[in-house]
N, C-alpha and C positions, 0 to 999 in steps of 0.2 A: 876591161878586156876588149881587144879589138875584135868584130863581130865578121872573118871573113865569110861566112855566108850572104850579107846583102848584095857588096860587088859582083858575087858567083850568080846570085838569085837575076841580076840586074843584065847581066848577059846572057843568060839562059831569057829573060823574057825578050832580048833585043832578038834571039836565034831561033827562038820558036815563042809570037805572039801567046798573048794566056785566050783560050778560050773558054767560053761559062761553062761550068762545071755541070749543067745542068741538060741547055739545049745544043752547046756543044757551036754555039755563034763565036765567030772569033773576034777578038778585041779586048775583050773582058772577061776577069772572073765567073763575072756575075753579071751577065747582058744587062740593060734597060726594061725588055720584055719580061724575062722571068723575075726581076725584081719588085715589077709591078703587081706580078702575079702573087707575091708573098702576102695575103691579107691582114690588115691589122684585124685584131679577137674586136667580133661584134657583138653586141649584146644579143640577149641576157646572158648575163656572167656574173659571177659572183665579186662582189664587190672589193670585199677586202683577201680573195685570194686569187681571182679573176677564174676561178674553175666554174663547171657548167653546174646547171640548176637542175636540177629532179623536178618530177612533175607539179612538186610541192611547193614551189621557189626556193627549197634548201639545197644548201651547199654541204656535200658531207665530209670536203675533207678540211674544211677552217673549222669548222666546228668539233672533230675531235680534241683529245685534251690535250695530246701531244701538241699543236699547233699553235707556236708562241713568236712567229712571227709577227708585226705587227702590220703587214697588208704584204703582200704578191703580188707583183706586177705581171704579165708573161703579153710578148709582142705578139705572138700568133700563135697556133695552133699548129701539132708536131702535125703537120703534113706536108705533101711535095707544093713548088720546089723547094719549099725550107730546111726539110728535113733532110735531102740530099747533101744541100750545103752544109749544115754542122757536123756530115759524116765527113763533109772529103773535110773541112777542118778539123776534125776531132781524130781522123786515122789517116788521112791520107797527105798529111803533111801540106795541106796549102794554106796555107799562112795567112798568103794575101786576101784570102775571102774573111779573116778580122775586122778588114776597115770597111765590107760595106753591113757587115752584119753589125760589127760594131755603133755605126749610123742609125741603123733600125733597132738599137735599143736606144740609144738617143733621143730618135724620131717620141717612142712609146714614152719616156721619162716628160717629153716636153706637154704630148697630148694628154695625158693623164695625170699630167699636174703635182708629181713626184715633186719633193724637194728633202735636200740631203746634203748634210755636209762632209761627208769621208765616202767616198768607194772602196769596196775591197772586194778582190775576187775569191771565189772558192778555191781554197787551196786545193794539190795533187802532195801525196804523198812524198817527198823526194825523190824516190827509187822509181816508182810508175814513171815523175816527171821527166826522168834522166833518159828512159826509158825512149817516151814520147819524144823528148827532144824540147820541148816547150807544154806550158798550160795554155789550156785554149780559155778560159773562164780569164785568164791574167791579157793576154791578146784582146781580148773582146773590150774589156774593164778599161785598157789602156787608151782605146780607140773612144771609147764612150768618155772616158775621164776629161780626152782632148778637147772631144768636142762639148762638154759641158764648159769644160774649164773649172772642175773639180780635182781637189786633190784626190788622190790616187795613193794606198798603203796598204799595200799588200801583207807588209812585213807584221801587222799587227795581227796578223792569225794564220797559225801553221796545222798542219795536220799531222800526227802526233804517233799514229800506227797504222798499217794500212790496211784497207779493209779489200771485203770482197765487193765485185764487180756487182750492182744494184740491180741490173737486167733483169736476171728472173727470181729475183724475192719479193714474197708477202707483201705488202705496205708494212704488215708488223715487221717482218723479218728484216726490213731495210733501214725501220727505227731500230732494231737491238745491233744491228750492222756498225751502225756510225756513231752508235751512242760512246762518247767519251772520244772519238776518235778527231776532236780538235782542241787545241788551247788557242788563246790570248797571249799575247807576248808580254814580258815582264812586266815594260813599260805600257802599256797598252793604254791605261787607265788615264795616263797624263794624258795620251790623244783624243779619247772617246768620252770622255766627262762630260755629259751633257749633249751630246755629239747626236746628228740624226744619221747613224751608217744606212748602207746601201748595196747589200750583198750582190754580185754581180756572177753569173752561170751562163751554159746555156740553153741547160733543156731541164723541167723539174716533172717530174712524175706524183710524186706524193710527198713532195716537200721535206721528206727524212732531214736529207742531206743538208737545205737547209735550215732548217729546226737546229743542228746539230752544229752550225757554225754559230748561230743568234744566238745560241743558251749563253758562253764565255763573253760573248762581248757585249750581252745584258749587264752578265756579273761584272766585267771592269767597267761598267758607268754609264753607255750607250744609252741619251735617252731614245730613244728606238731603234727597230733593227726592220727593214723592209729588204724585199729582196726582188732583182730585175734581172728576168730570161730571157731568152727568145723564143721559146718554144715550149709549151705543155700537149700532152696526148688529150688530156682530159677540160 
């Protein structure tokens, strides 16, 4: 299907340049300055879900039982100017800040030494997506997929009922939220047998959501399920 909004997008940026979303510089989404400013997560972190340490060196949320991902990646830390940008991408419809956020999970997959053979992004419920207009986790994954030069299969995991908004729930409440609320596609198992996936989001708070993508695509055959953000609070 022909996509007339990019031709539309393409004259609206020739009629009124984009400026950053952020410091409001014009020329770019996403200035030089403020991108600089996005820090990558510095240690101490925790290793295998990159969340912060207690005074103990422990991590408390990989170590719950719930937590069957097999390592967490996250590029930085939910604060400005990062956090601004995956609002105006996640509500305000700018699109174009995909590719450079998409690059900075890139950036974090190369430095940290990820390796993966399928991306997939976390799905959106149909109705929310339609809603939305587009998935910002599917945007991000696309940009990242290019510049790895990873395949990209989205279609192997859908979201199945939809749930409520995760903002102000428990960490329990956001595990019973999303529990069962994805499947693996039929065929799924022919793709991921033996397969290292690579859940792709862009903000994880207590990893519910994804715990709850990794369970299905353990069971069709995934040997691992790791998953890559751009942003954690914690």
């Amino acid at each position: 299907m022909y996509d007339w909004q990019k031709p539309f997008q393409h004259l609206l940026n020739l009629l009124f340049p984009n400026c950053c979303v952020y410091c409001k510089r014009s020329g770019s989404i996403l200035c030089s300055f403020c991108l600089t400013a996005i820090l990558p997560l510095s240690p101490p972190f925790c290793d295998r879900c990159s969340g912060s340490l207690n005074q103990n060196g422990k991590c408390l949320r990989c170590t719950a039982p719930s937590f069957i991902l097999h390592r967490l990646f996250v590029s930085s830390r939910y604060q400005e100017p990062l956090r601004r940008c995956i609002h105006a991408l996640k509500y305000n419809r700018q699109r174009s800040l995909s590719q450079p956020l998409g690059h900075l999970l890139y950036q974090t997959y190369q430095q940290r030494c990820i390796q993966a053979d399928i991306l997939i992004p976390v799905p959106l419920y149909p109705q929310r997506e339609k809603q939305r207009g587009y998935n910002q986790a599917l945007l991000l994954a696309e940009y990242c997929a290019l510049f790895l030069q990873l395949p990209l299969q989205p279609q192997l995991l859908r979201r199945i009922r939809p749930t409520e908004a995760q903002v102000n729930l428990s960490g329990a409440e956001r595990r019973v939220n999303v529990q069962g609320a994805f499947q693996a596609s039929a065929d799924a198992s022919a793709h991921l047998l033996g397969k290292r996936v690579l859940l792709i989001d862009d903000v994880c708070t207590t990893g519910a959501t994804l715990e709850a993508c990794a369970k299905p695509l353990w069971l069709s055959g995934a040997l691992e399920v790791n998953a890559l953000v751009l942003a954690s609070p914690h």
